[in-house]
N, CA, C and O atoms as a DFTB+ gen file, in Angstrom:
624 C
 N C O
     1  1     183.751      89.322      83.387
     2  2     184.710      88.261      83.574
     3  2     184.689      87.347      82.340
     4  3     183.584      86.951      81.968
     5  1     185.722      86.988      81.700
     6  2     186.357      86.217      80.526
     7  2     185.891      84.951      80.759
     8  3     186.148      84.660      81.927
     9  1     185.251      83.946      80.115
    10  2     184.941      82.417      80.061
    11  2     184.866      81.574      79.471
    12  3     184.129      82.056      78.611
    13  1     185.060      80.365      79.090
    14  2     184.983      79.450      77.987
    15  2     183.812      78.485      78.168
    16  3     183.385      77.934      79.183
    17  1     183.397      78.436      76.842
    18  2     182.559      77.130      76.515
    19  2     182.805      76.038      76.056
    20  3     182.060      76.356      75.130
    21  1     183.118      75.068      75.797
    22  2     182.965      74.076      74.187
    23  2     181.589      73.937      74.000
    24  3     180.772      73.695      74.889
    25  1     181.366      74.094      72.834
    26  2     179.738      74.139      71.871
    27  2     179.627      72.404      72.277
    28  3     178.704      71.827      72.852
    29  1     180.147      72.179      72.063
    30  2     179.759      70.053      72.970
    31  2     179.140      70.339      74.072
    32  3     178.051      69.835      74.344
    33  1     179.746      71.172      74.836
    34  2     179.266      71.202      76.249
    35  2     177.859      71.435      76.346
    36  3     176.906      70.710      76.631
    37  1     178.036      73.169      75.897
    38  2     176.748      73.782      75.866
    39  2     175.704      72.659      75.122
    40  3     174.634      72.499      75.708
    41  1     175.979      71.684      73.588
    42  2     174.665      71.157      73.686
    43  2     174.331      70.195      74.486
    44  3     173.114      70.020      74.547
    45  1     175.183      69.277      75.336
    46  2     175.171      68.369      76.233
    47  2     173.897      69.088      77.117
    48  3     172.686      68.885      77.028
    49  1     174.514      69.831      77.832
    50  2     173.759      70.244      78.305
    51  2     172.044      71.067      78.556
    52  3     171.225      71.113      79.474
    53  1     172.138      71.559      77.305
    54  2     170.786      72.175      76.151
    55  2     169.991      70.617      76.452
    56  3     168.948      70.613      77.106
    57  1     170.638      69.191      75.865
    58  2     170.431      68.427      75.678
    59  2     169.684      67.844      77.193
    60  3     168.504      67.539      77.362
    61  1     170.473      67.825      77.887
    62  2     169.839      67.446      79.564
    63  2     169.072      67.936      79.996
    64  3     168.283      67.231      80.625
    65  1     168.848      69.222      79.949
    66  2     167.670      70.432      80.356
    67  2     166.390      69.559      79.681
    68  3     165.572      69.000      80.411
    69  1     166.304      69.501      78.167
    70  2     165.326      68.786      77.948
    71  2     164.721      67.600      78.719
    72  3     163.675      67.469      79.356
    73  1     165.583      66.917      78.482
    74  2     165.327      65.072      78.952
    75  2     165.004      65.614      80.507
    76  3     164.065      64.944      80.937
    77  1     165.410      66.490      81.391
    78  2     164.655      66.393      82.636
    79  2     163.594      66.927      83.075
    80  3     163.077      66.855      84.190
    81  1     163.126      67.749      81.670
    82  2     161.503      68.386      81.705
    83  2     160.772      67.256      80.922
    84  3     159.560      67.416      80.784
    85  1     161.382      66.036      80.341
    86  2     160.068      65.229      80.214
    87  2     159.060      64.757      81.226
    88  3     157.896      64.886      80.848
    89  1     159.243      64.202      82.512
    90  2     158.693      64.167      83.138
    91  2     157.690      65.278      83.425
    92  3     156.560      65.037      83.001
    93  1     157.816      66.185      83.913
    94  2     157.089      67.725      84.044
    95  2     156.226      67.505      82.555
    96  3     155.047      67.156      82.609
    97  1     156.695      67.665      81.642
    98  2     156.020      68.055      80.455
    99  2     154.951      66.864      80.264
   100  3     153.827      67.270      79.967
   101  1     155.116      65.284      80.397
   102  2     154.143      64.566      80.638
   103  2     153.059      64.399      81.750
   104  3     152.001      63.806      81.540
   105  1     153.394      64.962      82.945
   106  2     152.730      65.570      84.062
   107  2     151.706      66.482      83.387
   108  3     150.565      66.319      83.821
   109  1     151.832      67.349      82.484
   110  2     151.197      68.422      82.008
   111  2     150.240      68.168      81.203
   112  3     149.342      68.981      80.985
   113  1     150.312      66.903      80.608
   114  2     149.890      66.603      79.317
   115  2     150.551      67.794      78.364
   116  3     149.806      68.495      77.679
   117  1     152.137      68.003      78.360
   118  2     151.991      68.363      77.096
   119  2     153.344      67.845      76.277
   120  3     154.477      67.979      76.739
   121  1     152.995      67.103      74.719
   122  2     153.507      66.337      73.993
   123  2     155.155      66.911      74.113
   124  3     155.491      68.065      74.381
   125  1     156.145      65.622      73.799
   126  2     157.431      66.430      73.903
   127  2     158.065      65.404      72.575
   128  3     159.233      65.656      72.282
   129  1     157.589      64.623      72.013
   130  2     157.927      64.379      71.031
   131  2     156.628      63.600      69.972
   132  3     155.511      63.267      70.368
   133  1     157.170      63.448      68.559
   134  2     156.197      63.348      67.530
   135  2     155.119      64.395      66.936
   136  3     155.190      65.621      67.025
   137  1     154.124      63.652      66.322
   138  2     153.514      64.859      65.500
   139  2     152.053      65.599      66.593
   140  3     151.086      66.323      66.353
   141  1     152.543      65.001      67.670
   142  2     151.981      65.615      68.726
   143  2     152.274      66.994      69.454
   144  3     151.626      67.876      70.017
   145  1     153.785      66.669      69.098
   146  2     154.122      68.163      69.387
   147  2     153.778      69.757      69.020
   148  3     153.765      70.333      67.932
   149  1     153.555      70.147      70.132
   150  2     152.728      71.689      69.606
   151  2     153.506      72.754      70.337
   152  3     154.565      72.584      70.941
   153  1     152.595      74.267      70.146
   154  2     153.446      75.329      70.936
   155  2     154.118      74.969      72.055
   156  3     155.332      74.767      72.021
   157  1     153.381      74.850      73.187
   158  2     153.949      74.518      74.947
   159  2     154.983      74.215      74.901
   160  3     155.757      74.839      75.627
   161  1     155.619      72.944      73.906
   162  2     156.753      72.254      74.040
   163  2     157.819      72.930      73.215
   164  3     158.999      72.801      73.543
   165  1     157.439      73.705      72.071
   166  2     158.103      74.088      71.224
   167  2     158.854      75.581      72.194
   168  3     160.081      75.659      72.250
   169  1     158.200      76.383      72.711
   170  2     158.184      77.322      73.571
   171  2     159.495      77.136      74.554
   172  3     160.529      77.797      74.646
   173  1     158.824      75.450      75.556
   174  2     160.308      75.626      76.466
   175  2     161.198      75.227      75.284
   176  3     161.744      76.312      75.081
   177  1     161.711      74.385      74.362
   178  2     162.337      73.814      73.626
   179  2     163.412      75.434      73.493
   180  3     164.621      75.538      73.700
   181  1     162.614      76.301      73.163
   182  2     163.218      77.386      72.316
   183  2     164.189      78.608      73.496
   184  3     165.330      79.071      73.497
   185  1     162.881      78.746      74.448
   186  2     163.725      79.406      76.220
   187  2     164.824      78.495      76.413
   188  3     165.821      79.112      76.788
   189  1     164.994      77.379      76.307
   190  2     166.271      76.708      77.068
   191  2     167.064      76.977      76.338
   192  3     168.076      77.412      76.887
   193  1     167.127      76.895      74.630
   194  2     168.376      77.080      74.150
   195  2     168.794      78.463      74.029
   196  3     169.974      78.656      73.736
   197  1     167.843      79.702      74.246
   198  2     168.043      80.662      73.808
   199  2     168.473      81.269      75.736
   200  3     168.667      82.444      76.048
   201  1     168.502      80.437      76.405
   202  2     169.087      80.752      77.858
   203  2     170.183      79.711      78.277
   204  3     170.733      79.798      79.374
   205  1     170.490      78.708      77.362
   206  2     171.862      78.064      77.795
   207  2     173.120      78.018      76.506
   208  3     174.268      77.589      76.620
   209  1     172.435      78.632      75.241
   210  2     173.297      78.526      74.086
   211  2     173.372      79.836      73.621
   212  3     174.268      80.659      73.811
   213  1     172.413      79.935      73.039
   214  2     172.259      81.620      72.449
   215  2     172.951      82.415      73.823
   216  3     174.157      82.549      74.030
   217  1     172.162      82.753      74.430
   218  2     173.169      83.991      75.556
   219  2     174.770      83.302      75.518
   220  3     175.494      84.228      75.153
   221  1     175.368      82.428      75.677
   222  2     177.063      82.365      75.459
   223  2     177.495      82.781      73.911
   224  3     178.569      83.374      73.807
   225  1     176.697      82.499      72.629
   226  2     177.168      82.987      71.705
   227  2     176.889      84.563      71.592
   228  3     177.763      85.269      71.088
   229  1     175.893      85.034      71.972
   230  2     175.685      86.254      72.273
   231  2     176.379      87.415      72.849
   232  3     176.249      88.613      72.593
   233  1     177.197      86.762      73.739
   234  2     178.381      87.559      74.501
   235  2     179.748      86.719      74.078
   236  3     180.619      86.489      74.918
   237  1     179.851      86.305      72.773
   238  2     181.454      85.629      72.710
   239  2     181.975      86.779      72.083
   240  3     181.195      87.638      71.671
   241  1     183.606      86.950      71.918
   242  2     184.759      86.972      71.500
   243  2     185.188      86.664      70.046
   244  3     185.549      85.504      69.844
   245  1     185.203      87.482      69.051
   246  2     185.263      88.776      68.907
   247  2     183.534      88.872      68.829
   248  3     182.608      88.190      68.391
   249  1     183.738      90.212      69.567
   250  2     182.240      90.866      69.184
   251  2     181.950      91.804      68.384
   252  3     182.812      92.640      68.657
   253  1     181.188      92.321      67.412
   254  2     179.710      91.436      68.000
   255  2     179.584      90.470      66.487
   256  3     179.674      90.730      65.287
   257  1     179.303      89.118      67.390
   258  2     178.690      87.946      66.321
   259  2     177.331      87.890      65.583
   260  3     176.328      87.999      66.290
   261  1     177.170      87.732      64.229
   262  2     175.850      87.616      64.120
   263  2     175.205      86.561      65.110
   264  3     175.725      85.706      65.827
   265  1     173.622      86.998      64.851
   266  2     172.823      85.750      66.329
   267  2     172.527      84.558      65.333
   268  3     172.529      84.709      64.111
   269  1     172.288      83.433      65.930
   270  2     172.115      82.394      65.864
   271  2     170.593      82.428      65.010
   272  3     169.941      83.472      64.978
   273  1     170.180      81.339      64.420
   274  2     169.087      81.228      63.727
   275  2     168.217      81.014      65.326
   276  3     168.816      80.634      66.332
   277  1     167.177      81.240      65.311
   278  2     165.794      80.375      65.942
   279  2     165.960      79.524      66.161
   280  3     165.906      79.055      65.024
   281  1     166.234      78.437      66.981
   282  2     165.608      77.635      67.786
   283  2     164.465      76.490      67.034
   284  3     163.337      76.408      67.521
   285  1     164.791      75.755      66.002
   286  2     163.545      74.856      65.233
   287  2     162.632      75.755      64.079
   288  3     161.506      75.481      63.664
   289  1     163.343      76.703      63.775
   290  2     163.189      77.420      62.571
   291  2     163.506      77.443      61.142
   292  3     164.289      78.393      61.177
   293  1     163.475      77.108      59.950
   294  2     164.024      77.027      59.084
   295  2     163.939      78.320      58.031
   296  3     163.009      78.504      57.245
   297  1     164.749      78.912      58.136
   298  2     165.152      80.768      57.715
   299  2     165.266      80.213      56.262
   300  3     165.213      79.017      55.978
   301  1     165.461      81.432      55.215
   302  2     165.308      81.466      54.089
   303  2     166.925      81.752      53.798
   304  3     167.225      81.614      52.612
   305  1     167.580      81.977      54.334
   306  2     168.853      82.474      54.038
   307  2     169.554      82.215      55.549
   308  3     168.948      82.214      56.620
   309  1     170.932      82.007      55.353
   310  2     171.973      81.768      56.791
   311  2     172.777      82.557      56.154
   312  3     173.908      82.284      56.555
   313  1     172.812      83.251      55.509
   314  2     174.133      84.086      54.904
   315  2     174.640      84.991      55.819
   316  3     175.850      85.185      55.936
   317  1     173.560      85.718      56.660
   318  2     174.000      86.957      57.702
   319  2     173.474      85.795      58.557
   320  3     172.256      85.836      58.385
   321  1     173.719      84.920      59.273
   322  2     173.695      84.217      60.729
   323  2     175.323      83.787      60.923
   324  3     176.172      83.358      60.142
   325  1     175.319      84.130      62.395
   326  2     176.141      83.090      62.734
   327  2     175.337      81.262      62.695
   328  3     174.234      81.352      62.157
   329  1     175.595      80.071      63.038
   330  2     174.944      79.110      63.320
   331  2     175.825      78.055      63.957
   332  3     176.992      78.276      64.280
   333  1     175.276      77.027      64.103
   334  2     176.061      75.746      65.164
   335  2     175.913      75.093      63.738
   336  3     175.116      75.404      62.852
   337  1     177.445      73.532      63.731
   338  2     177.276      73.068      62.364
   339  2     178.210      71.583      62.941
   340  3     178.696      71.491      64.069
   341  1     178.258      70.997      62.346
   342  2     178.963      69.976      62.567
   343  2     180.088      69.607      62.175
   344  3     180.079      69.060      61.073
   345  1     181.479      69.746      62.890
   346  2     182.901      69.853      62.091
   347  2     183.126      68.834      61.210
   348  3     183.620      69.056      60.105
   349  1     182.863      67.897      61.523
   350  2     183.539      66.467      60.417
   351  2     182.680      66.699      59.720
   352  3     182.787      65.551      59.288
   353  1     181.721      67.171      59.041
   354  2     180.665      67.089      57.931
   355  2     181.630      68.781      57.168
   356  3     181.808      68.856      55.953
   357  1     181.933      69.496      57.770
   358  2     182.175      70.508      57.403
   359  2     183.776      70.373      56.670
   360  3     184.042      71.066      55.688
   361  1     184.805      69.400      57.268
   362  2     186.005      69.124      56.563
   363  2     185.571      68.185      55.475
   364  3     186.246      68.008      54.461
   365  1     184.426      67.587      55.711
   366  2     184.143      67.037      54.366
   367  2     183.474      67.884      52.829
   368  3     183.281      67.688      51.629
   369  1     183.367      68.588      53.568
   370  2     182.768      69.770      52.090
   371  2     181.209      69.837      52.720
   372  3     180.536      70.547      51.973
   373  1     180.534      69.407      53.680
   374  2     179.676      69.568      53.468
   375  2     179.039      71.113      54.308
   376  3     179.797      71.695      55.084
   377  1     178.160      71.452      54.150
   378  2     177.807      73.015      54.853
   379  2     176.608      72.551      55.580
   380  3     175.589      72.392      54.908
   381  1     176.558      72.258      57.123
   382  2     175.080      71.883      57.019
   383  2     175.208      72.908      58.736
   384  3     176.185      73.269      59.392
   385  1     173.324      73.125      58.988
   386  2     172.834      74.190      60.048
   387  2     172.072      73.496      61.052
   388  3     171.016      72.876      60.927
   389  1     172.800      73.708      62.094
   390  2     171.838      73.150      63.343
   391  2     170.229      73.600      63.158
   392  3     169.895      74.711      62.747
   393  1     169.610      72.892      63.410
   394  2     168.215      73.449      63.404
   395  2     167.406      73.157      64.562
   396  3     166.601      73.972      65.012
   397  1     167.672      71.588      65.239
   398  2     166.722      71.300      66.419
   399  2     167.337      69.907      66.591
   400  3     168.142      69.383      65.821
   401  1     166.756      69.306      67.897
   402  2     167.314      67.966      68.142
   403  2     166.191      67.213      68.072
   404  3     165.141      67.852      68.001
   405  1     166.108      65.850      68.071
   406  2     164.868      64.944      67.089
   407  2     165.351      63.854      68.518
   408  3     166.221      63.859      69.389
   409  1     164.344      63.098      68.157
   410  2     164.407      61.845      69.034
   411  2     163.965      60.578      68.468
   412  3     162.790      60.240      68.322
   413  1     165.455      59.609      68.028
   414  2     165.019      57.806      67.312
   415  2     164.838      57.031      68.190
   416  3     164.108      56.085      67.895
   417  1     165.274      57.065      69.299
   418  2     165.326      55.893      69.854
   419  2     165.348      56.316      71.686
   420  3     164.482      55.893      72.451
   421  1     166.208      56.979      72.015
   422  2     166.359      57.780      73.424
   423  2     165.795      59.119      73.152
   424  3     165.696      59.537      71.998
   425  1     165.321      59.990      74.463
   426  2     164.939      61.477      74.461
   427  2     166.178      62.225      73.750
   428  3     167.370      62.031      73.986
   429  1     165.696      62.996      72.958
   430  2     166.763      64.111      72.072
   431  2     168.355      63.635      71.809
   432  3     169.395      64.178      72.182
   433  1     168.126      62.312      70.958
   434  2     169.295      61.441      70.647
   435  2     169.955      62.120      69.344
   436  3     171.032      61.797      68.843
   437  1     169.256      62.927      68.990
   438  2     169.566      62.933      67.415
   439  2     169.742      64.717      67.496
   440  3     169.385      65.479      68.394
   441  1     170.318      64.963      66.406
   442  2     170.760      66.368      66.225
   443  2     169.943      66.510      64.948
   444  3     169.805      65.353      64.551
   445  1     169.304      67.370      64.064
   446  2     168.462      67.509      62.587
   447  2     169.686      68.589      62.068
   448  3     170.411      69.148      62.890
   449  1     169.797      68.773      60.812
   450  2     170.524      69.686      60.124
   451  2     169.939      70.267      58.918
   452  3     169.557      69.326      58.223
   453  1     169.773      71.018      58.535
   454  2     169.559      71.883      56.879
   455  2     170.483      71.418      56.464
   456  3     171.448      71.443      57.227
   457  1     170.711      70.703      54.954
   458  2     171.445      71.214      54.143
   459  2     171.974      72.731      53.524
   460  3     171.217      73.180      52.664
   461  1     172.656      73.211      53.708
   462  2     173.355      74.981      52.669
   463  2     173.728      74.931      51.186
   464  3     174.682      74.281      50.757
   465  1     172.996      75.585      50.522
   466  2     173.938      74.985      48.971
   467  2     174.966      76.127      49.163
   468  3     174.520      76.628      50.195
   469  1     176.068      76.870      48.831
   470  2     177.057      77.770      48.279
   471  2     176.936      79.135      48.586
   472  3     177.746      79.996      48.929
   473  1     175.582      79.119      48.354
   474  2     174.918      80.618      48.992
   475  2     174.314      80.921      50.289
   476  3     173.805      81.954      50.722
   477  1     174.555      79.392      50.966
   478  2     174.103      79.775      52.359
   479  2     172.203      79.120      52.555
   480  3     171.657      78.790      53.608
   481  1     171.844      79.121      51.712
   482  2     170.248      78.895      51.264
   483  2     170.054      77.929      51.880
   484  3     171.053      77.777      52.583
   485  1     169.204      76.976      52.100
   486  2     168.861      75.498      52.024
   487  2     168.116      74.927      51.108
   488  3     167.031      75.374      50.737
   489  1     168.708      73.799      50.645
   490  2     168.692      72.380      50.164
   491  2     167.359      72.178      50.157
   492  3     166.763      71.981      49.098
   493  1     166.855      72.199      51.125
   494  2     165.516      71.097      51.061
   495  2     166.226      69.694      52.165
   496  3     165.667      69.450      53.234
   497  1     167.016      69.187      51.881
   498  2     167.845      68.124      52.717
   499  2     168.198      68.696      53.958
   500  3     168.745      69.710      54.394
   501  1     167.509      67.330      54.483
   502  2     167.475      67.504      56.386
   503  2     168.388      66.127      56.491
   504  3     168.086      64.997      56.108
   505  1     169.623      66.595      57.144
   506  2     170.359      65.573      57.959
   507  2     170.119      65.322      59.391
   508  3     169.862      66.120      60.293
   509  1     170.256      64.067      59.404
   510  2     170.100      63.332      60.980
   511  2     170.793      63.030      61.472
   512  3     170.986      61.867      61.116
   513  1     171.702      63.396      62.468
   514  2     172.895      62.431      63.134
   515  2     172.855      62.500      64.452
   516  3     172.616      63.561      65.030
   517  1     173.148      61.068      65.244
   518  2     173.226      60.787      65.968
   519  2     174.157      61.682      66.826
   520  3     175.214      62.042      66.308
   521  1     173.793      62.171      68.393
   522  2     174.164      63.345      68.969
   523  2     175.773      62.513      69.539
   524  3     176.727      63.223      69.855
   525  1     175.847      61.254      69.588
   526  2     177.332      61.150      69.783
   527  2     178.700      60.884      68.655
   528  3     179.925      60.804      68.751
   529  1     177.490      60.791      67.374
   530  2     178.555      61.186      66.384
   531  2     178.960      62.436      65.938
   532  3     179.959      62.643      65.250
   533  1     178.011      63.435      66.418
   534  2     178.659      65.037      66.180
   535  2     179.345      66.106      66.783
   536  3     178.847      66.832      67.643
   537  1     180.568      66.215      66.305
   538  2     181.304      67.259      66.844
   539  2     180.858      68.442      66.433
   540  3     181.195      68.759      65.292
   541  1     179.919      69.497      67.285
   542  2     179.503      70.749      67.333
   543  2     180.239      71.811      67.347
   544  3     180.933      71.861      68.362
   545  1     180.388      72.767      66.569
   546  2     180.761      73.680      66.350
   547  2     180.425      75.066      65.721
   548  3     179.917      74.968      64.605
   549  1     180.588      76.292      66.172
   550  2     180.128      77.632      65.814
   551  2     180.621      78.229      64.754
   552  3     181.662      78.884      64.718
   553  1     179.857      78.004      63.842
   554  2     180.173      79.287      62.885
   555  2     180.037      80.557      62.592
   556  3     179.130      81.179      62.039
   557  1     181.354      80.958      63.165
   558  2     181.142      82.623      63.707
   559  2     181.027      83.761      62.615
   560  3     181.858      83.958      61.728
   561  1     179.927      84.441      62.811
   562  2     179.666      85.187      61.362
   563  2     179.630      86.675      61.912
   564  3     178.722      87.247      62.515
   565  1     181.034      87.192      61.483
   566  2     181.126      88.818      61.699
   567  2     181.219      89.652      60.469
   568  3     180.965      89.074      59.412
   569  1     181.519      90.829      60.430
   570  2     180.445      91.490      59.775
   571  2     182.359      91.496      58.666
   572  3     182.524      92.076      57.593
   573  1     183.203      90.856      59.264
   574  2     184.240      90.618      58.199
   575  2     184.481      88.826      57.919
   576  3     185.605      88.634      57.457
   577  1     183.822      87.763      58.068
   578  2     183.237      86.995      57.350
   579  2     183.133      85.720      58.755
   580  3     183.013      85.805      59.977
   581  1     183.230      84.836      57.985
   582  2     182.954      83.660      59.146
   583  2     183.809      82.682      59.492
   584  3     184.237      81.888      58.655
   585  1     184.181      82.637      60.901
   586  2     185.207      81.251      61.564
   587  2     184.709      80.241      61.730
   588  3     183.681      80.030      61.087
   589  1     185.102      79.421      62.447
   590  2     184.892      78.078      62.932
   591  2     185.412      77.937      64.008
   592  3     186.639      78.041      64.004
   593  1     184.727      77.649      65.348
   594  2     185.382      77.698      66.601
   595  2     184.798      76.403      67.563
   596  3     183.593      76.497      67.798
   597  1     185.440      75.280      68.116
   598  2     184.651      74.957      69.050
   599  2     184.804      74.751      70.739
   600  3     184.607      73.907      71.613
   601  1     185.270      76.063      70.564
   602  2     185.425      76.540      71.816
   603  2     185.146      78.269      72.120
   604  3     185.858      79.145      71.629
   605  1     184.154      78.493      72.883
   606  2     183.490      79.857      72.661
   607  2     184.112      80.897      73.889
   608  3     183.877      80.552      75.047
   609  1     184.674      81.800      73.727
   610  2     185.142      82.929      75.011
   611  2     184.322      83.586      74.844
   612  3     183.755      83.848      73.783
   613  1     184.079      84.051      76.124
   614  2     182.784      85.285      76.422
   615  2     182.856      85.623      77.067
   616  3     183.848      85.169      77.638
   617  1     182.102      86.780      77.952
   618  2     181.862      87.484      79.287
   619  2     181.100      86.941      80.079
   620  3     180.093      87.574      79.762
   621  1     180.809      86.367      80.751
   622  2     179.879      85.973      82.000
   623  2     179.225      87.335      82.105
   624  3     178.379      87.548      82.973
C-alpha cells in the first residue's frame, strides 16, 4: 500500500520518541545527553531513527534509494548516500548532512549538520540549528543522480 511522509514529520516525531525515553533512560542511569553520553544511549538513539526514518526512506519512491548515512556517524564521503539536509540552507548554496540532534536548552532542540564541500566530503564544520528553524528534507540519491523531496511516498 502507497503512503506519504513529510521528512518534518518523520523528524518530529524521531524527535518525541526520544524526549519520552528520557525518563526511562534516567531511571536506568543511563546518560542521554553531554559528554556523558555513551553506547546504551547512542544504541536507542540509532534503533529509533533507523525504525521511524530510515525504514520510510528505505521503501520510498523511486526505488531503490541510496540508504541514509548512520545515525550520529560522520562518513568520509556522502557522495553514494542518500541523506536528510536542510532546504533553506540548501537554496542558499549551502550543502549541509543531517548527522544527529544535540540538545541547548530543551531535550533534542537542536538538529547538528556536516558541512559538504563540492565533492560531497566534509568540511570539518558542524552546523547547529535550532529544530524549529529547519525545514527537513531528503536528498534522494539514485543511481541516476540526486533530488530533493520533502515529502516521501513509499510502501507501508
Amino acid at each position: 500500500m502507497e503512503a506519504t511522509f513529510a521528512m518534518a514529520e518523520l523528524m518530529v516525531i524521531f524527535r518525541a520518541s526520544l524526549v519520552a525515553l528520557i525518563p526511562v533512560a534516567e531511571r536506568a542511569r543511563i546518560a542521554w545527553q553531554g559528554p556523558e553520553v555513551y553506547d546504551p544511549w547512542e544504541t536507542i538513539e540509532r534503533a529509533l531513527f533507523t525504525s521511524i526514518v530510515e525504514s520510510v526512506v528505505e521503501n520510498a519512491r523511486p526505488s531503490p534509494l541510496r540508504p541514509l548515512p548512520k545515525y550520529g556517524i560522520t562518513h568520509q564521503s556522502y557522495a553514494d548516500l542518500s541523506f536528510i539536509t536542510d532546504c533553506a540552507a540548501r537554496l542558499r548554496g549551502e550543502r549541509l548532512v543531517f548527522r544527529k540532534l544535540g540538545t541547548l536548552q530543551d531535550p533534542f532542540d537542536t538538529m547538528c549538520f556536516l558541512e559538504l564541500g563540492a565533492d560531497f566530503v566534509p568540511t570539518g564544520q558542524i552546523i547547529e540549528s535550532s529544530v524549529l528553524q529547519v525545514a527537513p528534507e531528503l536528498a534522494a540519491r539514485t543511481a541516476s543522480g540526486l533530488s530533493y523531496c520533502d515529502v516521501i511516498e513509499y510502501d507501508e
